[in-house]
C-alpha positions as CSV (number, residue, x, y, z in Angstrom):
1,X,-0.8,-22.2,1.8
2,X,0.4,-19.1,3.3
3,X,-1.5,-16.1,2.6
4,X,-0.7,-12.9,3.5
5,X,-2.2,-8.8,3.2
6,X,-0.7,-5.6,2.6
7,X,-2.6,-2.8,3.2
8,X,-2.6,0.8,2.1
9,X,-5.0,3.4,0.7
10,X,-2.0,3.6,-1.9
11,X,-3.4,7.3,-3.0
12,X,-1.8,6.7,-5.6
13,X,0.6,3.6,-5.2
14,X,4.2,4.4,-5.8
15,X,7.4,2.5,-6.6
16,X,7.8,2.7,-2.5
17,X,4.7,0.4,-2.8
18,X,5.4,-2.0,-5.5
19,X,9.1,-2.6,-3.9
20,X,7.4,-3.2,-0.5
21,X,4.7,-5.6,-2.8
22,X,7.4,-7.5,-4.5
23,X,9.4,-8.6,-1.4
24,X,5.6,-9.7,0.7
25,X,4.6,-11.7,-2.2
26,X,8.1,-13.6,-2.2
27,X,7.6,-14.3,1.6
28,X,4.0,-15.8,0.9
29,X,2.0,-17.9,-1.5
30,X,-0.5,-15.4,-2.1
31,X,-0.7,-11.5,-0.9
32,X,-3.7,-9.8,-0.8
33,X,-2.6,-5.7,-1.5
34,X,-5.9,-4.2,0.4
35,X,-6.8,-0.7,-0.1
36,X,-7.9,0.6,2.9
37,X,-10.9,3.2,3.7
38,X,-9.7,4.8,6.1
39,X,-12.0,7.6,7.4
40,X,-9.5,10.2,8.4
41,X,-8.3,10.9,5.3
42,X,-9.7,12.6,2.1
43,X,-8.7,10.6,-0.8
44,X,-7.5,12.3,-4.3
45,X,-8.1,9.1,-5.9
46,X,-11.8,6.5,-6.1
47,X,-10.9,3.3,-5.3
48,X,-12.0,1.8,-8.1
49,X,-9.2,3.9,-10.1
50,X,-6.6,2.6,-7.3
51,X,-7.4,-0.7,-7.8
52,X,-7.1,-0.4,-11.4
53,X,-3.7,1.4,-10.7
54,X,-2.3,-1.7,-8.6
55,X,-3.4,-4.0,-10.9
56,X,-1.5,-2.3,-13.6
57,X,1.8,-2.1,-11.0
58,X,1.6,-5.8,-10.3
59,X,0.3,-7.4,-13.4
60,X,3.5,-9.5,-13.6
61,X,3.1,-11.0,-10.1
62,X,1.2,-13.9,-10.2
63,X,0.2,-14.1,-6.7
64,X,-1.0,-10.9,-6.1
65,X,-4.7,-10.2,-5.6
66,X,-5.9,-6.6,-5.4
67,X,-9.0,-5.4,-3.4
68,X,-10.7,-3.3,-0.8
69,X,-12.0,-3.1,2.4
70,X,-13.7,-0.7,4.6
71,X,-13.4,-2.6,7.7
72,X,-10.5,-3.3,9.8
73,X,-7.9,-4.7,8.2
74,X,-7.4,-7.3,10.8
75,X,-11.4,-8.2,10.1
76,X,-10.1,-8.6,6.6
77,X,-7.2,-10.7,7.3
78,X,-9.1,-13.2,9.8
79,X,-12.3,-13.3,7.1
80,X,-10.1,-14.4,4.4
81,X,-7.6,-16.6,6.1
82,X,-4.6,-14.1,6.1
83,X,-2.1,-15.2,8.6
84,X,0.3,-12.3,7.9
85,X,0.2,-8.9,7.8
86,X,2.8,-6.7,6.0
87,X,3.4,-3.0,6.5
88,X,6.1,-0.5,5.3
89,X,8.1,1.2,8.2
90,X,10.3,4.1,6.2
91,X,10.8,6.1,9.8
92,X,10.6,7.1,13.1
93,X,7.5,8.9,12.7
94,X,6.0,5.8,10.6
95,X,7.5,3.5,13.8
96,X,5.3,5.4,15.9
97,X,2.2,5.1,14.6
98,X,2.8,1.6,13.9
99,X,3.4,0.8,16.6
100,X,0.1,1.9,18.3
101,X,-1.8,-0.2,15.3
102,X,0.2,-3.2,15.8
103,X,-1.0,-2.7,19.4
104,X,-4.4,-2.7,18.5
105,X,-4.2,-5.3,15.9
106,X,-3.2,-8.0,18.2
107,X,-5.8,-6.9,20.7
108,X,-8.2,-7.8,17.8
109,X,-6.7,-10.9,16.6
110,X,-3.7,-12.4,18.0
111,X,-3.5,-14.9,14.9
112,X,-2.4,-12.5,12.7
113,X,1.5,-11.3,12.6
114,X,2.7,-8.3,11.6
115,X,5.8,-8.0,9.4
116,X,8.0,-4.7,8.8
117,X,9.5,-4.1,5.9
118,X,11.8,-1.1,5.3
119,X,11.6,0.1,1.8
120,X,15.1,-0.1,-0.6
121,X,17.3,3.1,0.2
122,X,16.1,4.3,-3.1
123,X,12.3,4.7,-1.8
124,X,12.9,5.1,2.0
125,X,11.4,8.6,1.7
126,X,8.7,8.0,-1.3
127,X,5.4,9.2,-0.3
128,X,1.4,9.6,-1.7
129,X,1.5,13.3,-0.2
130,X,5.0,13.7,-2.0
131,X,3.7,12.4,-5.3
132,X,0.9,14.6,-5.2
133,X,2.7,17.7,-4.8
134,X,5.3,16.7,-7.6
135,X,2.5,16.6,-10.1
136,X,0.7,19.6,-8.7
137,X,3.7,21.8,-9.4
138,X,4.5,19.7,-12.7
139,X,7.3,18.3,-11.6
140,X,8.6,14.9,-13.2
141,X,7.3,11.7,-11.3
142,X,9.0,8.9,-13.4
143,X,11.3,8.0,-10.7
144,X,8.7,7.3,-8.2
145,X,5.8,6.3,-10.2
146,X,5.3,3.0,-12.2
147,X,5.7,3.9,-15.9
148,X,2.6,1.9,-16.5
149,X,0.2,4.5,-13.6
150,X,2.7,7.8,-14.7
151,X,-0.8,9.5,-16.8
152,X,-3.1,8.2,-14.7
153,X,-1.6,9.5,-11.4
154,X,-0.5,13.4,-13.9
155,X,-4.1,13.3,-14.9
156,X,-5.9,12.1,-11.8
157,X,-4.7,14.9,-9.9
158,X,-5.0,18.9,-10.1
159,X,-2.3,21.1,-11.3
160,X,-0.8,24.6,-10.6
């Protein structure tokens, strides 16, 4: 069985996310989508509420399975028996960055492979930060947000 992870601290997940989701779990028999602690950040969102988020997003995926880490995702992925590792690559700046944690990933563990995927044209610039600004100045989020998250994320986050 092939089992991949794709990880994010999905703050909150977007339809940038679930697209990237949908096309992993096609390329796998089961795809853990990890939210990662990740200790340079301040989150808007517990994880508990972004796990209940995702699980709402992908309830109609069969082989998804949602959870959390606060280690190294790589640790994760060797711990469970996760061969691949998927990651969203929207630009240059995103390349970058990437880069230097695919870098370090291998370093870690070599048995785990990293996959890019691009999002759809129609998400390539879909962000967390973007989302949260949207709904801070009241601004409509349906086109980037699943319908089934839209109140969470509106009421989850702090308004003008």
């Amino acid at each position: 069985m092939r089992k991949g992870v794709y990880p994010g601290s999905f703050d909150p997940p977007t339809l940038a996310h679930l697209d990237i989701i949908k096309r992993a779990s096609e390329l796998v028999d089961e795809l853990h989508v990890v939210i990662a602690q990740n200790p340079r950040k301040v989150f808007s969102f517990s994880v508990e509420a972004r796990e209940i988020m995702l699980q709402k997003m992908t309830k109609d995926i069969p082989n998804v399975r949602i959870g959390h880490t606060s280690d190294l995702v790589v640790r994760y992925a060797q711990e469970n028996g996760l061969k691949v590792l998927f990651r969203g690559l929207r630009n240059i700046a995103d390349y970058e960055a990437e880069y230097q944690l695919f870098q370090f990933n291998k370093n870690l563990n070599n048995e785990v492979e990293t996959v890019y995927l691009f999002p759809s044209t129609r998400n390539g610039f879909v962000s967390s930060s973007s989302i949260k600004e949207l709904v801070y100045h009241h601004a409509d989020i349906s086109l980037y947000v699943h319908e089934d998250i839209i109140n969470d994320v509106i009421n989850g986050l702090p308004k003008k």
